[in-house]
C-alpha positions in Angstrom: 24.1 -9.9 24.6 20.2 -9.4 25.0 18.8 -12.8 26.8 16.1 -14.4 25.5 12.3 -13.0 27.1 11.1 -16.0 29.1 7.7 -17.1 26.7 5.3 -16.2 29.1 6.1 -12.6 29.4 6.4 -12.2 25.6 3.2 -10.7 24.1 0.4 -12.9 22.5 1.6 -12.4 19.6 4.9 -13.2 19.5 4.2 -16.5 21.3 1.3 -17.4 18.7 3.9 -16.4 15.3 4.5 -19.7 13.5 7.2 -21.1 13.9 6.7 -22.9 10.6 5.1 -22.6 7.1 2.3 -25.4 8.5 1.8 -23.1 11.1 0.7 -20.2 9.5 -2.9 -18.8 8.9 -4.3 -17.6 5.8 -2.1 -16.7 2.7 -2.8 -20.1 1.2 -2.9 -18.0 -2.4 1.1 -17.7 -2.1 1.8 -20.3 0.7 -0.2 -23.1 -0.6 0.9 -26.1 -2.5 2.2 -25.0 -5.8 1.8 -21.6 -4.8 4.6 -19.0 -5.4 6.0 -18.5 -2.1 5.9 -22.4 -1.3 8.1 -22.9 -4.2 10.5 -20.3 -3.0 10.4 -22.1 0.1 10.6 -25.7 -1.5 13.5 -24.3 -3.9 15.6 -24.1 -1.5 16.9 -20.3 -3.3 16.0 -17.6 -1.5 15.2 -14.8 -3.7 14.8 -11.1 -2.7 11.4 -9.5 -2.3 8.7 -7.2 -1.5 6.1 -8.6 0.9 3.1 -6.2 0.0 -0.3 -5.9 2.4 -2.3 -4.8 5.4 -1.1 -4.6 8.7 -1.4 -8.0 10.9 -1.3 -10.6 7.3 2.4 -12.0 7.8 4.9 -9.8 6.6 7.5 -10.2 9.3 6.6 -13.6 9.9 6.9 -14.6 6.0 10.4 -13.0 5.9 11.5 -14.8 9.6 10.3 -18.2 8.4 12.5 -17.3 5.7 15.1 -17.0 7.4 14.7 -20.0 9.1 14.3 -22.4 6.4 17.4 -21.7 4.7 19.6 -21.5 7.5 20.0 -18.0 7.1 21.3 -15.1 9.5 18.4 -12.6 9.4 19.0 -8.9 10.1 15.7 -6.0 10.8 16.1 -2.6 9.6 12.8 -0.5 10.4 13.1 2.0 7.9 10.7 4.4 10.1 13.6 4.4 12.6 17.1 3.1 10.9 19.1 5.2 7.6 21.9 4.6 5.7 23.7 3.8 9.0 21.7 0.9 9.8 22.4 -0.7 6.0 26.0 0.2 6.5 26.1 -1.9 9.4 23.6 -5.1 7.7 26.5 -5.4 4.9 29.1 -5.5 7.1 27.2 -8.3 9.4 26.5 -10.2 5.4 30.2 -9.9 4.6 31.2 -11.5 8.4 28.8 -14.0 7.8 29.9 -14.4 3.7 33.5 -15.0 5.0 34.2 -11.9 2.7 35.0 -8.9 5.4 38.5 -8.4 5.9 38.4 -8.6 9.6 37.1 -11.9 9.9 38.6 -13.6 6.4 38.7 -17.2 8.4 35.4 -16.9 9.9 32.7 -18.4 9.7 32.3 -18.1 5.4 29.3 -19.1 3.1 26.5 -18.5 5.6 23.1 -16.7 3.9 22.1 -13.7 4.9 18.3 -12.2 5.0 18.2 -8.9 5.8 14.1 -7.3 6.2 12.8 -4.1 6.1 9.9 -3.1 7.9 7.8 -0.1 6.3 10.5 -0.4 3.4 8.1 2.7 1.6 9.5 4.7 4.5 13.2 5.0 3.1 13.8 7.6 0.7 15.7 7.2 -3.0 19.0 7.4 -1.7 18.5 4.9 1.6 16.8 2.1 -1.1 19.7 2.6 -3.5 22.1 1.8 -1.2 20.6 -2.1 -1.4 21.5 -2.5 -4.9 24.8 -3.4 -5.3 24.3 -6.0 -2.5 21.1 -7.0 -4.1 23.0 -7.8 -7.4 25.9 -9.2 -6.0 24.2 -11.3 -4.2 25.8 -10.5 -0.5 22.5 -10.7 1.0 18.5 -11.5 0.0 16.5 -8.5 0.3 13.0 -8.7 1.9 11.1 -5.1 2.4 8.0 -5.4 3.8 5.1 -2.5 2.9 1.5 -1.3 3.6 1.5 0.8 0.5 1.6 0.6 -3.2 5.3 -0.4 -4.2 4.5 0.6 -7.6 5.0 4.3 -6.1 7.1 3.7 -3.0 9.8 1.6 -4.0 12.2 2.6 -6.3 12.1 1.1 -9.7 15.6 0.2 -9.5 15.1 -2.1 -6.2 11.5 -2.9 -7.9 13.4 -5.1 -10.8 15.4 -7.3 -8.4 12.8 -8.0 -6.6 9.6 -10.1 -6.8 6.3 -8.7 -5.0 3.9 -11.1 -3.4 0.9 -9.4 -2.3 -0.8 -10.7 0.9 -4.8 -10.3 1.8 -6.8 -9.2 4.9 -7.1 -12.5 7.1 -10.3 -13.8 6.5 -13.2 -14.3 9.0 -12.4 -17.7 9.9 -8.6 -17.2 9.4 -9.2 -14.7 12.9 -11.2 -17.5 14.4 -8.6 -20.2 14.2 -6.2 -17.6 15.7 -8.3 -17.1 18.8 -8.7 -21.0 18.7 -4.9 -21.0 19.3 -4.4 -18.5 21.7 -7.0 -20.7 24.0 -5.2 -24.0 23.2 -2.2 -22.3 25.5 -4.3 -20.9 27.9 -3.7 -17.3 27.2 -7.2 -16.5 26.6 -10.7 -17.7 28.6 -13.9 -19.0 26.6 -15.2 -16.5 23.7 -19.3 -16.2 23.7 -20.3 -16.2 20.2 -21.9 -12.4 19.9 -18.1 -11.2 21.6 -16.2 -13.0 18.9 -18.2 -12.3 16.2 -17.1 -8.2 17.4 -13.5 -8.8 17.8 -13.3 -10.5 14.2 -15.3 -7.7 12.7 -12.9 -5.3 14.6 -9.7 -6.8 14.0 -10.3 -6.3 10.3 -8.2 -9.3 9.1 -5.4 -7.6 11.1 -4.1 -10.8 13.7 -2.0 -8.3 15.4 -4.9 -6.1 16.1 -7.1 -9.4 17.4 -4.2 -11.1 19.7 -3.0 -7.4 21.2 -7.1 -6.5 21.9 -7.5 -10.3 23.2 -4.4 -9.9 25.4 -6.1 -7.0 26.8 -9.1 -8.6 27.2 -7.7 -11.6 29.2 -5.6 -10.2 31.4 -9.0 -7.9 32.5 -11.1 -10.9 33.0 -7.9 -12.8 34.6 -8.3 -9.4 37.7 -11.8 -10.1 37.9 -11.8 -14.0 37.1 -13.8 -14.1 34.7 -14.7 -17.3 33.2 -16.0 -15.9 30.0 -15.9 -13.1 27.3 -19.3 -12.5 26.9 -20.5 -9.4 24.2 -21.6 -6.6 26.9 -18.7 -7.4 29.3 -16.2 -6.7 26.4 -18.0 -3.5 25.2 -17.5 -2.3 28.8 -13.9 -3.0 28.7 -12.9 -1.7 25.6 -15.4 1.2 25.3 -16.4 3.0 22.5 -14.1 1.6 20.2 -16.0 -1.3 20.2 -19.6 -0.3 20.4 -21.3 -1.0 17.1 -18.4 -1.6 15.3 -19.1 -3.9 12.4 -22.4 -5.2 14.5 -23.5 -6.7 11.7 -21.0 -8.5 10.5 -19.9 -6.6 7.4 -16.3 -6.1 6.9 -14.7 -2.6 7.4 -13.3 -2.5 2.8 -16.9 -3.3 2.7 -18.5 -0.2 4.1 -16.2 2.0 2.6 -16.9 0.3 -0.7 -20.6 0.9 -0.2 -19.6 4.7 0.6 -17.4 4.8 -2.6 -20.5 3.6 -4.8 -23.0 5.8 -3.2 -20.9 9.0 -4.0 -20.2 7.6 -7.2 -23.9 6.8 -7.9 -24.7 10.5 -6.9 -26.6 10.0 -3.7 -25.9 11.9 -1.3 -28.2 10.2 2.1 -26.3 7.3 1.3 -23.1 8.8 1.3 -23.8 10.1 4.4 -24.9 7.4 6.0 -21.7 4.6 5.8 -19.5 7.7 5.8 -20.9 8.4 9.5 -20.8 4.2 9.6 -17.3 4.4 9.6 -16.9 6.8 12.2 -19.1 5.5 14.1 -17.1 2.1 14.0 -14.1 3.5 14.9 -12.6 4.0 11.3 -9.7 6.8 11.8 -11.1 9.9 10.2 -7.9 10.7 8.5 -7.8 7.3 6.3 -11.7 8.1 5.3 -10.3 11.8 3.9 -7.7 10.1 2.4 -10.7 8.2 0.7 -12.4 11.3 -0.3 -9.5 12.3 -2.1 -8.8 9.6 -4.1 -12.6 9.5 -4.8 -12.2 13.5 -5.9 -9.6 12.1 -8.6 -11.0 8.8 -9.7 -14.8 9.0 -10.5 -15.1 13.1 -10.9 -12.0 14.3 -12.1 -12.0 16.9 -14.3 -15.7 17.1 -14.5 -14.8 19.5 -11.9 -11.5 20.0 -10.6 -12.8 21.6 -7.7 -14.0 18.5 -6.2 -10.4 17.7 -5.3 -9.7 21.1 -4.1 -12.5 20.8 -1.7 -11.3 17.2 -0.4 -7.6 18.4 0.3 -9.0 21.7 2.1 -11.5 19.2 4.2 -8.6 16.8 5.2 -6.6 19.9 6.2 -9.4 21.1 8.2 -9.4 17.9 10.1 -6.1 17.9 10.6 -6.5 21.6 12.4 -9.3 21.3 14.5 -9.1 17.1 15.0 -12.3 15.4 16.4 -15.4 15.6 16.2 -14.9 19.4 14.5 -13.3 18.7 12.2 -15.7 15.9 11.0 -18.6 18.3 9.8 -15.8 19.7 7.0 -15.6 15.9 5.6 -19.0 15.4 5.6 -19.4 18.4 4.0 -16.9 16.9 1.0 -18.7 13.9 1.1 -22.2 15.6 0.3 -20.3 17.8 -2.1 -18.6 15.0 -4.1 -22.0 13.0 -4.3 -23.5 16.1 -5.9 -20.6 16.6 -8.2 -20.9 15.6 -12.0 -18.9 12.7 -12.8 -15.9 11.7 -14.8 -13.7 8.7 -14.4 -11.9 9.5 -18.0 -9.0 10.4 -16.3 -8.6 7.6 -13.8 -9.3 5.4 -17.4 -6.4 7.3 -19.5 -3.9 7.2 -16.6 -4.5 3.2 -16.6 -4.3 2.6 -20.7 -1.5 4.8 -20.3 0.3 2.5 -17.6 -0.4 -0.7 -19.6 0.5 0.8 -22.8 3.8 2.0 -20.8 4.7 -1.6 -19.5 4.3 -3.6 -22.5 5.3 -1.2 -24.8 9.6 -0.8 -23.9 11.3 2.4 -24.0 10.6 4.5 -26.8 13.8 7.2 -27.5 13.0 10.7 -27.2 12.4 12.4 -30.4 15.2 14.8 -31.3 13.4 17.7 -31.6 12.1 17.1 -28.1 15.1 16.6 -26.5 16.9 19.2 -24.2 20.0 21.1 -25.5 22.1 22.5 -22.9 25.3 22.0 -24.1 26.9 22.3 -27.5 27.7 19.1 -28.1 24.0 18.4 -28.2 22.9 21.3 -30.0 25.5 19.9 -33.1 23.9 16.4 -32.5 20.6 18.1 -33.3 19.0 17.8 -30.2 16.1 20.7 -29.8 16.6 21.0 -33.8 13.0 22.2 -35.5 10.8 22.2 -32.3 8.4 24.8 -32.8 7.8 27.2 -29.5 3.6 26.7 -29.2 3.8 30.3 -28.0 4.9 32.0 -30.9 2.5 29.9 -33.0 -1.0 31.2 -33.8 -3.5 30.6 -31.3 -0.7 29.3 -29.2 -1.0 26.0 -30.5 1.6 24.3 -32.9 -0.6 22.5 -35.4 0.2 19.9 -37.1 3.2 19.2 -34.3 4.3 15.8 -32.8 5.1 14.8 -29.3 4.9 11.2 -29.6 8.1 8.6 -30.1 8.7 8.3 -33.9 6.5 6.1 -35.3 4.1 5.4 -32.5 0.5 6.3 -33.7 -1.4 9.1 -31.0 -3.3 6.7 -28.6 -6.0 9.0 -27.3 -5.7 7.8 -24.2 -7.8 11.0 -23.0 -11.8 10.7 -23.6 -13.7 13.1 -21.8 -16.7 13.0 -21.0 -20.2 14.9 -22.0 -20.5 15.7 -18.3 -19.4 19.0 -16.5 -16.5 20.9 -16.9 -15.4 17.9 -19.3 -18.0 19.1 -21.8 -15.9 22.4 -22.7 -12.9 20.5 -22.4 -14.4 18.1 -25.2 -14.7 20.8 -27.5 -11.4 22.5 -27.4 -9.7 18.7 -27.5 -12.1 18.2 -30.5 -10.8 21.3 -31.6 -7.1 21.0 -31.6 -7.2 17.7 -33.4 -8.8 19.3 -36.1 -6.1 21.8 -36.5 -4.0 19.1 -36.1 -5.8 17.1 -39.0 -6.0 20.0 -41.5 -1.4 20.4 -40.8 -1.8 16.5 -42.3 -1.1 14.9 -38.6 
């Protein structure tokens, strides 16, 4: 049996995680009064899950308080590390503490249990289906925790049983009643105002990120006893990391909004500028062609393709020859993307499409659309009348529908009178008129 880490050898942040909801900083927008997460709490039903949001907001602590406030035994699975062997083992630890394994039939019944998974994205289809019968028999309240989008992570399945609360970047003066704590115990000296105006800015609303650099920080100034954290003395502990990191003041989703809008507004000195910002600040160079990427699909699209051709082949240049190399073939995207023509009709279609999608149910499959492998469905008339648009004239089956039966063509699709887009206007403009002329 592991003993318990004496407090003062337990890292800053463990001994500054709240030990209740009062406690915590930031997330008022789900943990304040009338909030959604305070009812949950208040309820006194737990309810499974997905805690949604940037590194350092909560997560863990969200899902521990949890655990805490409704008595229940609470089991970690890191899904970077754990598989199906690890769930195996959290149902068997839910039924011990249900009273329901065999094993253990007079035990200790009718006790919840939570069981939290870190980086829940991580799992593959097969390792998150395996929480679904236990999810919807209730065994256990399911908690996943994620950085990324759970609308494409997390399995629809798991999706439906469980509700997502999305958590924000502590703000400015969330990070500076953190640092206010950790010098009501002691664990930290006196702050000058320039030095803590740079750790806020470089902790990014992450409070892990500010308590692990802080516990650096103090246990340097504790070897030299220093009194103080004063601005130059932290940038010559810390380095270059620091060194004009956010010297202004601006937050880090700021600059890269400001480099987002200058390639979208076409100019290319701007782009060039916050792009070498960010580096300059320490942003990881792999994150900002990440950004380039999603910039390639969102606001140039098919204007010209090649834009997002050019920003995989720059992240994969980066990933070959790694810093500072590798940086000239990113700026050399971001130039290249500023100059491109624009488009954001995709990005536009592919969200009408989604919202159409979620209010809209489930349409059935036209027959004539539907596969036929087997003769059963070929005699149910699946595949029956669909016309091959290769053995039609131009290639093109006019007149044909691919739409649910009585749905009307949304159009979701409007290019643009901008590059590449131009031509595709005209054959789209094209096709519907063959389309029209069939009586479609």
């Amino acid at each position: 049996m592991n003993k318990k880490v004496p407090a003062a050898h337990q890292p800053l942040a463990e001994r500054l995680r709240p030990k209740t909801l009062g406690e915590v900083i930031g997330q008022q927008q789900l943990l304040g009064e009338g909030m959604p997460l305070r009812i949950a709490f208040e309820s006194g039903q737990p309810h499974s899950c997905i805690l949604w949001g940037p590194p350092g907001t909560g997560k863990t602590t969200i899902a521990r308080l949890m655990a805490d406030a409704f008595d229940a035994q609470f089991i970690t699975i890191s899904a970077v590390l754990g598989g199906v062997k690890d769930i195996r083992e959290a149902v068997e630890q839910a039924q011990i503490a249900q009273g329901t394994a065999l094993e253990n039939s007079a035990g200790a019944g009718g006790r919840r249990t939570i069981v939290f998974v870190d980086e829940v994205h991580r799992f593959n289809k097969s390792q998150q289906d395996a929480f679904l019968p236990h999810v919807e028999s209730g065994l256990f309240t399911f908690i996943g925790a994620t950085t990324e989008n759970p609308s494409f992570e997390v399995n629809s399945a798991l999706l439906s049983r469980a509700a997502v609360y999305v958590l924000q970047p502590l703000t400015e003066a969330d990070l500076e009643r953190i640092v206010a704590k950790a010098q009501a115990i002691d664990a930290v000296p006196a702050v000058e105002k320039a030095a803590l105006d740079r750790l806020v800015a470089y902790a990014d609303g992450d409070a892990r990120r500010l308590l692990n650099t802080l516990e650096t920080l103090a246990v340097a100034a504790s070897k030299e006893r220093r009194e103080e954290i004063t601005d130059d003395w932290l940038l010559k502990v810390l380095g270059e990391r620091m060194r004009r990191y956010d010297k202004g003041g601006e937050q880090f989703y700021d600059t890269i909004s400001a480099l987002h809008k200058s390639v979208r507004g076409s100019d290319p000195d701007a782009s060039l500028y916050w792009f070498v910002r960010m580096l300059d600040g320490g942003a990881d160079p792999r994150y900002m062609a990440r950004r380039l990427i999603r910039m390639a699909s969102e606001d140039i699209g098919l204007a010209d393709p090649r834009a997002l051709r050019l920003a995989l082949d720059a992240a994969e240049v980066y990933e070959r020859l790694g810093t500072p190399e590798g940086e000239l073939a990113l700026a050399q995207c971001v130039i290249y993307l500023a100059m491109a023509p624009k488009s954001n009709a995709v990005y536009v279609a592919y969200n009408e499409a989604r919202a159409l999608i979620k209010k809209d149910g489930t349409r059935p499959v036209p027959l004539h659309l539907r596969n036929a492998p087997t003769q059963l469905m070929k005699d149910l008339d699946y595949g029956k009348a669909y016309r091959y648009a290769h053995d039609e004239a131009g290639g093109f089956a006019a007149g044909e529908t691919y739409f649910p039966e009585g749905m009307a063509p949304p159009e979701f699709y409007r290019p643009v009178d901008r590059g590449l887009e131009i031509r595709i206007a005209d054959r789209l403009k094209e096709l519907r008129k063959l389309n029209n002329q069939q009586g479609r």
